[in-house]
C-alpha positions as CSV (number, residue, x, y, z in Angstrom):
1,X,40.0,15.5,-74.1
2,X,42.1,17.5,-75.8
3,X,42.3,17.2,-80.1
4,X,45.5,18.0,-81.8
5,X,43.9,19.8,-85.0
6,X,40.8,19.0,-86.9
7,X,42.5,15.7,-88.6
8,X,43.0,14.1,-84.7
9,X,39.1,15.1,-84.2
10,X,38.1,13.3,-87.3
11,X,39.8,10.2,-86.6
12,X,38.8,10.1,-83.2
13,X,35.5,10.5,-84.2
14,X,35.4,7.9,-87.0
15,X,35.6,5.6,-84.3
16,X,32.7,6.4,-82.9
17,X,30.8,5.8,-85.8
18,X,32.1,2.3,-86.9
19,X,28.8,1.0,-86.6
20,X,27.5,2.6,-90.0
21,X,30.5,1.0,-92.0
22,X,29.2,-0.4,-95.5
23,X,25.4,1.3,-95.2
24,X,24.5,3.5,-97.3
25,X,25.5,6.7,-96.0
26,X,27.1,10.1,-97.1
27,X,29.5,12.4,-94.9
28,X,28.7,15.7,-95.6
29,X,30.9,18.8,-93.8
30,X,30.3,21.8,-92.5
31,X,32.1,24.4,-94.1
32,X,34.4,25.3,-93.5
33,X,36.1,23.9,-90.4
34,X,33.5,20.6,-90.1
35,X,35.2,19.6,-93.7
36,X,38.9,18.4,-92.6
37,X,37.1,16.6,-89.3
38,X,34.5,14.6,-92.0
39,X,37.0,13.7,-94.3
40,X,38.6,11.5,-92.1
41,X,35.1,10.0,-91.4
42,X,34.5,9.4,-95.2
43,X,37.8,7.7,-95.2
44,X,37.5,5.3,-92.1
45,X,33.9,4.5,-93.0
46,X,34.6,4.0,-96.9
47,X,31.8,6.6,-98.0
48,X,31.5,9.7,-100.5
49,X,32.1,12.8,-98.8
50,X,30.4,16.3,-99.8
51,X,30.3,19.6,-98.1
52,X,27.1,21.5,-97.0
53,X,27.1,24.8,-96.8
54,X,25.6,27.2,-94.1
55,X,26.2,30.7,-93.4
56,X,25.5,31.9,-90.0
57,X,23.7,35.0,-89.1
58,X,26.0,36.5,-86.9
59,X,24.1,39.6,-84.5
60,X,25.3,43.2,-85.3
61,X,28.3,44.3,-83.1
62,X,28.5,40.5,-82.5
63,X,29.3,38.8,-85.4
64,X,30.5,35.5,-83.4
65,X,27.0,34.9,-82.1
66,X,24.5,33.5,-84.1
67,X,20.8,34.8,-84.6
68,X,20.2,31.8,-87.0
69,X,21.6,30.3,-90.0
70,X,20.6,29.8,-93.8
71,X,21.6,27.3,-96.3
72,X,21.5,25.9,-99.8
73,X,17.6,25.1,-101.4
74,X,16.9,28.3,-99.3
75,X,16.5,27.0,-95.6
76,X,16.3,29.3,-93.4
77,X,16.8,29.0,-89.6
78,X,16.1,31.9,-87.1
79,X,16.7,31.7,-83.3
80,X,14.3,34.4,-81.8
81,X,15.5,34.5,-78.0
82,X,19.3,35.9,-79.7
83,X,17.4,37.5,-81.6
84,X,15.1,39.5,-79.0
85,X,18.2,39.2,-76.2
86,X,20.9,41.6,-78.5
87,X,17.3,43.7,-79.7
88,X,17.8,43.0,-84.0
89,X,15.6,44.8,-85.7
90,X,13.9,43.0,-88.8
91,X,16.0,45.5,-90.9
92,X,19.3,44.5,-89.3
93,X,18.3,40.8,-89.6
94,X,17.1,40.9,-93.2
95,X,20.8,43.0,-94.1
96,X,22.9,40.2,-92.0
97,X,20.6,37.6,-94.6
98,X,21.6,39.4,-97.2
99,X,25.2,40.0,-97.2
100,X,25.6,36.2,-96.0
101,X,23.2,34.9,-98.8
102,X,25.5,36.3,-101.7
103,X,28.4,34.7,-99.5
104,X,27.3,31.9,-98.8
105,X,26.2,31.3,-102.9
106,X,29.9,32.3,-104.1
107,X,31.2,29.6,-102.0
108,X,28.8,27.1,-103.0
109,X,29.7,27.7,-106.8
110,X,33.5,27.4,-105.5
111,X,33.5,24.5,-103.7
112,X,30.7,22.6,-106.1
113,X,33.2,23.2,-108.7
114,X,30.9,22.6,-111.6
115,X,29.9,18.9,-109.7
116,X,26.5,18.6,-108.4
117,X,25.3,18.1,-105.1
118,X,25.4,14.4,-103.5
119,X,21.6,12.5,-104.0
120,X,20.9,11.7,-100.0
121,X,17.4,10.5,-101.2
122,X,16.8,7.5,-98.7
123,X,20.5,7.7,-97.5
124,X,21.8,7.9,-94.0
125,X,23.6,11.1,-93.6
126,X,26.2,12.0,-91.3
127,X,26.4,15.8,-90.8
128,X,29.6,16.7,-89.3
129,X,31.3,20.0,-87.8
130,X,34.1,20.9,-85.9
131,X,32.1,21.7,-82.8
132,X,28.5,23.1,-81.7
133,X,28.1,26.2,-80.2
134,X,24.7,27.9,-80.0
135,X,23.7,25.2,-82.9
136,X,22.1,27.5,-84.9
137,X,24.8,25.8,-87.7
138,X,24.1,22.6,-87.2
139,X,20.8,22.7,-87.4
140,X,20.1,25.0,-90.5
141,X,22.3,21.8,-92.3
142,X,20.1,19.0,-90.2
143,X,17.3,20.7,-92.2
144,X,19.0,20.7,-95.5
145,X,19.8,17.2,-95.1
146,X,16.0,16.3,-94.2
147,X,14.8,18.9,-97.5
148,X,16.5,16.4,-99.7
149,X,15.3,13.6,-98.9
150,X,17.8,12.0,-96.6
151,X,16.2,8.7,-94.7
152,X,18.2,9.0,-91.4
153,X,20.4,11.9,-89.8
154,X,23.4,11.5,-87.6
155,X,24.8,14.7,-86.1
156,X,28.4,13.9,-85.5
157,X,30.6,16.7,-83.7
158,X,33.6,16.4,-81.7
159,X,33.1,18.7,-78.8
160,X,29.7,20.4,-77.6
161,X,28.1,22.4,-74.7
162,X,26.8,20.3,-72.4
163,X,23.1,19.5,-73.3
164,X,23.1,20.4,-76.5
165,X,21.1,17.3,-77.4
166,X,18.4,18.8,-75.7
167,X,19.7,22.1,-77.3
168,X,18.7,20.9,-80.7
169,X,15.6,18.9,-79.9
170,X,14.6,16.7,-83.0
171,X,16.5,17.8,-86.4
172,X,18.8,14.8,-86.3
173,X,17.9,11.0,-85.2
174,X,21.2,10.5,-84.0
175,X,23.6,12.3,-81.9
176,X,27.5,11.6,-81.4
177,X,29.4,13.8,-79.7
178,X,33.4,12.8,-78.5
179,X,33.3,15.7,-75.2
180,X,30.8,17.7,-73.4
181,X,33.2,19.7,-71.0
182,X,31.3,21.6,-68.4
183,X,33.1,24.7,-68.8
184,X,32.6,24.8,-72.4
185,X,32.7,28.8,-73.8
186,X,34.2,28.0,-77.4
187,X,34.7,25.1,-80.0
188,X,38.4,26.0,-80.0
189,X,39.5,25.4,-76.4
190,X,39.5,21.5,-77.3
191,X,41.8,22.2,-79.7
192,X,45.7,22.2,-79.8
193,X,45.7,23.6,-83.4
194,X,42.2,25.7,-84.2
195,X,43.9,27.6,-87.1
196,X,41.5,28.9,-89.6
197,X,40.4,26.3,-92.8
198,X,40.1,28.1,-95.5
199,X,38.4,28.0,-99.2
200,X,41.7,26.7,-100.7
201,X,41.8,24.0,-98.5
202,X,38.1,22.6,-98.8
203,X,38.2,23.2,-102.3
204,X,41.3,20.3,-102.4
205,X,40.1,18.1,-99.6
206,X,36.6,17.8,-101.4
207,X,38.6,16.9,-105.4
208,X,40.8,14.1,-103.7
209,X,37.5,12.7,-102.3
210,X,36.0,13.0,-106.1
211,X,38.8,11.3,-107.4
212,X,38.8,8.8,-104.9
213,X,35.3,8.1,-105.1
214,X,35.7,7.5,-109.2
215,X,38.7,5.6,-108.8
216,X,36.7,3.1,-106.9
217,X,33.4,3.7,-109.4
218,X,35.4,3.0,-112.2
219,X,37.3,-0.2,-110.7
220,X,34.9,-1.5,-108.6
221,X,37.2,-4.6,-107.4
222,X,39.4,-1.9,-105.9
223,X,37.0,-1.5,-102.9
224,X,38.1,-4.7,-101.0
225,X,41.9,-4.2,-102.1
226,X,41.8,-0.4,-100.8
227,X,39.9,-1.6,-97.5
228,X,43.0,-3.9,-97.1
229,X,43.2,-5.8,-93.5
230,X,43.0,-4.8,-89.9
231,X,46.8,-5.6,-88.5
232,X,47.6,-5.5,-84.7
233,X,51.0,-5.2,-83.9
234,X,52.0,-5.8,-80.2
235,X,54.7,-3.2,-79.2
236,X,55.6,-4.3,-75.0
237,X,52.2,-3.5,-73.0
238,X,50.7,-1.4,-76.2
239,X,48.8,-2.9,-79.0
240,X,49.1,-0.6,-82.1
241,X,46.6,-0.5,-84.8
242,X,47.5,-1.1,-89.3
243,X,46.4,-1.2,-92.2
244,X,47.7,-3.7,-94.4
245,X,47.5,-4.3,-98.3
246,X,49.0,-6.7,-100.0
247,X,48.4,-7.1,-103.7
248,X,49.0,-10.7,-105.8
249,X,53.0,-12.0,-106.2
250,X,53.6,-9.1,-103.4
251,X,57.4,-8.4,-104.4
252,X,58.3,-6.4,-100.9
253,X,56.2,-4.4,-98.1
254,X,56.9,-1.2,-97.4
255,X,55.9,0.4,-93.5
256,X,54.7,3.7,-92.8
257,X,55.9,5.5,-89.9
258,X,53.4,8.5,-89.6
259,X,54.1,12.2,-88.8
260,X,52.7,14.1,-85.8
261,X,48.7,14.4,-85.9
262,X,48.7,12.1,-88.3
263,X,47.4,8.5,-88.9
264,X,47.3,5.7,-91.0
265,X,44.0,6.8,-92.2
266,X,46.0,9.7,-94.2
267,X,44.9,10.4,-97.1
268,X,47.8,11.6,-98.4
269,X,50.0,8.1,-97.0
270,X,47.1,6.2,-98.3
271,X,47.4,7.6,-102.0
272,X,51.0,6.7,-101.7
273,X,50.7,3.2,-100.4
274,X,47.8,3.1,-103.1
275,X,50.3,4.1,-106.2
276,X,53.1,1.3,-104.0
277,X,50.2,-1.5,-104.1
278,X,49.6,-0.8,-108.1
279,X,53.8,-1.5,-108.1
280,X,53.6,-4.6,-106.5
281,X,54.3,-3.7,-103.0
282,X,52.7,-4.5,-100.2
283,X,52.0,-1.8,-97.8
284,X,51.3,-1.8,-93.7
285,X,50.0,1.8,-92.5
286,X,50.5,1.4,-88.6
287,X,49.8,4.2,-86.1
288,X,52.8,4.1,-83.7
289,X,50.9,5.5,-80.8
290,X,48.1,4.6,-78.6
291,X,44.9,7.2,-78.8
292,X,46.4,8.2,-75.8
293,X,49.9,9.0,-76.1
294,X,49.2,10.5,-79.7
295,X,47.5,13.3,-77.8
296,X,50.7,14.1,-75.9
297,X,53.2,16.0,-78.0
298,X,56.0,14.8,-75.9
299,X,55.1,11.4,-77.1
300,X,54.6,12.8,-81.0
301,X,58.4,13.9,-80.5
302,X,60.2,11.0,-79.0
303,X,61.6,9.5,-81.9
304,X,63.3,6.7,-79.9
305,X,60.0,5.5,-79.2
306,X,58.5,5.7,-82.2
307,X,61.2,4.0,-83.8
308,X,60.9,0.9,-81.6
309,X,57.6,0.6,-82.3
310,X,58.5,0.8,-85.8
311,X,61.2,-2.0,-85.0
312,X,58.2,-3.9,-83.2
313,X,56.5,-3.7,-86.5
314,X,59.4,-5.0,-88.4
315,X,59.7,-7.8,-86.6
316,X,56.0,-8.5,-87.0
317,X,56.0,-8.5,-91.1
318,X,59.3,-10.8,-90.2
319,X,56.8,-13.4,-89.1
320,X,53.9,-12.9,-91.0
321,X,53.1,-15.8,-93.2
322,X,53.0,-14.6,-96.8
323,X,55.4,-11.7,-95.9
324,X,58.2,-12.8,-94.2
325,X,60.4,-13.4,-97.1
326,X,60.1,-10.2,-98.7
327,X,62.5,-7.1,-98.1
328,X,61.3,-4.2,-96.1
329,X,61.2,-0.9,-96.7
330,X,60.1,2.2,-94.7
331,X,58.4,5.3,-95.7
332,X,58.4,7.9,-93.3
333,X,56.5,11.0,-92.9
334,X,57.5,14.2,-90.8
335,X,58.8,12.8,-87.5
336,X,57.6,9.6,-88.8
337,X,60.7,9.9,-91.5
338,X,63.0,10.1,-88.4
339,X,61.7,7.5,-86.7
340,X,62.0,5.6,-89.9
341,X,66.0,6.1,-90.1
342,X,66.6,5.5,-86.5
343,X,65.1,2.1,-86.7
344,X,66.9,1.4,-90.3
345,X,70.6,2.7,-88.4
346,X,69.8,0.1,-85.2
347,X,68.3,-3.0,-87.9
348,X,71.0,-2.7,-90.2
349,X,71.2,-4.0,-93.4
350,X,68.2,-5.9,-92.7
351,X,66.1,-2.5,-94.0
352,X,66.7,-2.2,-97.9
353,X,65.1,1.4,-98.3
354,X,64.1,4.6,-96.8
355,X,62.0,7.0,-98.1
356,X,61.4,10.7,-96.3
357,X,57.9,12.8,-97.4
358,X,58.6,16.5,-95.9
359,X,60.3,15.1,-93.1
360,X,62.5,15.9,-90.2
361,X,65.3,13.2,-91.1
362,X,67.5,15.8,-88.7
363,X,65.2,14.3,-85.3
364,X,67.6,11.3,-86.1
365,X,70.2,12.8,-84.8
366,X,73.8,10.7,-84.5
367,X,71.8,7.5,-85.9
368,X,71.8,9.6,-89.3
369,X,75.6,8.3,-89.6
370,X,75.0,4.8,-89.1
371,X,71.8,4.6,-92.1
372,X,73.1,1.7,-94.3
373,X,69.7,1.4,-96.1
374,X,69.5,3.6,-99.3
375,X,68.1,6.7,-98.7
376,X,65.2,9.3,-100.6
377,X,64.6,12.6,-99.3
378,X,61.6,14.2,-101.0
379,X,60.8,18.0,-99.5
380,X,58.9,20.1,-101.3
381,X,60.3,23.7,-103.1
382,X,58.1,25.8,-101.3
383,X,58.6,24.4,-98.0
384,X,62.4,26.2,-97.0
385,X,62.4,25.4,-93.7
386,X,62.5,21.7,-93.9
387,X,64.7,21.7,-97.1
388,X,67.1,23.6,-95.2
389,X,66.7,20.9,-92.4
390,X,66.9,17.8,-95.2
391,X,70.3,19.7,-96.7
392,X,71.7,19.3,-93.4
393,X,70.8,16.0,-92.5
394,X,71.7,14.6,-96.0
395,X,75.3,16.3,-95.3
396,X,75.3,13.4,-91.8
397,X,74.1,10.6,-94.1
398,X,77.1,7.9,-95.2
399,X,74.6,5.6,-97.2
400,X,73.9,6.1,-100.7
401,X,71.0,9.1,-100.7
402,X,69.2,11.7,-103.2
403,X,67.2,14.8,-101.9
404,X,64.1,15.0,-104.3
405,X,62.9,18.7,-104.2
406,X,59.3,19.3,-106.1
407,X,59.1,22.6,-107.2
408,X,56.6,24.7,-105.9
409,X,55.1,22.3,-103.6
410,X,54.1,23.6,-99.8
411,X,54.8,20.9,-96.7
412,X,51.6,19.2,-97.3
413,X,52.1,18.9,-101.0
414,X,48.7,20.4,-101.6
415,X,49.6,21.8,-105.0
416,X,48.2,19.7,-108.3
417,X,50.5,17.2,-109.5
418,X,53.0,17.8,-106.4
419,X,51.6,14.2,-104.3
420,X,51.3,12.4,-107.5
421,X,55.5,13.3,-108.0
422,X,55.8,12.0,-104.4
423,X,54.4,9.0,-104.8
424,X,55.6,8.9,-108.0
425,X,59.4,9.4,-106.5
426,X,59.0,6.9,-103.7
427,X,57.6,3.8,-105.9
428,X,60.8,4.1,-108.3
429,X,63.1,4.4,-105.1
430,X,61.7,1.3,-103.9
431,X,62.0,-0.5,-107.0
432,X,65.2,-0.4,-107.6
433,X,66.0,-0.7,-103.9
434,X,63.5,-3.1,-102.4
435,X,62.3,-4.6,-105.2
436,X,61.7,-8.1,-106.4
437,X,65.7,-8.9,-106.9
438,X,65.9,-8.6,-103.2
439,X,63.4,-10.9,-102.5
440,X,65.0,-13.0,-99.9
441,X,65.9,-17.0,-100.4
């Protein structure tokens, strides 16, 4: 098994984990690399996420391998074979604590953020991490977990040694892990994408979980609404899997065609089919790919496929009691956003809007001329590449179009305000494009 970044892991991973759905449990991360893979567990099992941080005590002249591991409330975790097998001194070992203790407390205070700590008294925890190697990690944040008062522990990782259950012995109750390959020698070979997280990025995956998590506080009716409803859409032989909102006196849905290595547990779709719902739109977040085929990037990149299953879809909502009156719209994502003008040039007028989020509209190819469906291309400022590829795709388009750039904003649209001008963007698009005067007779 083979994960296409950290997200993929996470997802995959989730599902695994189903079973502890609407308990009371907290995700916490590893930082750094454990936090992308557990925020897509928070998200698929509705629960708070918080990082837990854990420095590892890497041997002299071999930084990569770990004599042990401390962690916030001062546990401390020391493996004595590595330590007697590369010949540490106490000295050596009590400089390695040292320089990592004053690390590891600066990026507490940066990623805490002036926000205290989750209470896991009498909680289920799930403690999750890219991947285990010697487990020195994982086990100095099993610990922490248990030091605070946490009921029950779940160790959740998506690729391990094999026998590292045994490895580990008792710190957690329960162990999940995705794949144990035989060869294993690093956390990395299971992945396509193993890039480095940095601070930057925990520090903005952990606020859009605060801000999610007192959105929900503060509206507590919001929790079934955000939950929304399973939705299986049968494509030929391949059942694809959706999320579906649909708010009171819907007044049109909107579909989601996703972007490679994404989902539609996204939490960036899901903020925008969030601000949508609030409009009055019903929204259907559908993963065009099986597990399977979205781990082959020939599959990612085939944008005639994905844009039948995105026709599939359509003609789904077409016969979906409740729905099937209401115009459609599409919102499209990376190569989701071509996928999303293919199937609007081959269904005609029957699509009443588009809408591209830092996408490749230029995947579309020749169907780029025949787009009757209005047309929004957001890219961010910061992200030339792709603006270069939108100018030159918007140049193909005959339908009436804007190109919406957000200044400063990355690919991701990472930077503060820059998702909220997305979403922003694509709800007044659709309003005056697929809203309630189209609603059909």
């Amino acid at each position: 098994m083979t994960f296409i970044d950290r997200a993929d892991a996470g997802r995959q991973l989730a599902a695994k984990l189903a079973h502890l759905r609407g308990s009371n449990v907290v995700v916490l991360g590893l930082a750094r690399g454990g936090v992308p893979v557990a925020a897509e567990v928070a998200l698929a099992l509705s629960a708070p996420l918080d990082v837990i941080v854990v420095r590892k005590l890497g041997a002299p002249h071999q930084p990569e391998l770990g004599m042990g591991a401390i962690g916030e409330g001062g546990t401390r975790v020391i493996n004595d074979e590595v330590v007697r097998v590369v010949g540490a001194t106490p000295k050596e070992l009590a400089d390695v604590e040292r320089r990592e203790r004053a690390k590891l407390d600066r990026r507490t205070r940066r990623f805490r953020a002036g926000h205290a700590r989750r209470d896991l008294a009498d909680r289920s925890v799930v403690i999750v991490d890219d991947g285990v190697a010697t487990g020195s990690t994982v086990r100095a944040a099993c610990q922490i977990a248990r030091s605070q008062g946490a009921s029950h522990v779940v160790l959740a990782v998506p690729v391990a040694p094999p026998g590292w259950q045994s490895m580990l012995g008792d710190v957690a109750d329960e162990y999940v892990c995705l794949e144990t390959p035989e060869s294993f020698y690093a956390v990395g070979q299971a992945y396509v994408d193993f890039s480095q997280t940095d601070d930057a990025d925990v520090v903005v995956i952990l606020e859009r979980a605060r801000e999610r998590t007192e959105s929900v506080r503060s509206d507590p009716g919001r929790v079934d609404a955000e939950r929304g409803n399973n939705a299986i859409v049968t494509a030929g032989k391949v059942q694809l899997t959706g999320h579906l909102l649909v708010p009171p006196s819907a007044v049109g849905v909107v579909l989601f065609a996703h972007g490679s290595g994404s989902s539609r547990l996204s939490p960036r779709n899901q903020y925008v089919a969030e601000v949508l719902v609030e409009a009055g739109f019903a929204t259907l977040l559908l993963d065009l790919l099986s597990e399977e085929e979205a781990r082959e990037r020939t599959a990612v990149f085939d944008i005639a496929l994905l844009a039948s299953r995105l026709e599939a879809a359509t003609e789904w909502l077409l016969r979906e009691e409740g729905l099937s009156r209401l115009p459609v719209a599409y919102f499209g994502a990376s190569t989701g956003a071509a996928a999303a003008l293919w199937a609007a040039a081959d269904r005609g007028g029957q699509i009443a809007a588009v809408v591209s989020r830092g996408g490749r509209p230029d995947l579309a190819g020749e169907r780029l001329g025949d787009v009757v469906a209005p047309t929004l291309l957001i890219v961010g400022g910061a992200d030339a590449e792709v603006l270069e590829l939108n100018q030159m795709a918007q140049r193909r388009l005959r339908c009436e179009n804007r190109l919406e750039v957000i200044p400063g904003a990355t690919h991701l649209f990472e930077e503060p305000g820059a998702l909220e001008a997305v979403a922003h963007a694509a709800r007044d698009w659709f309003l005056a494009h697929a809203g309630p005067h189209l609603r059909l007779s």
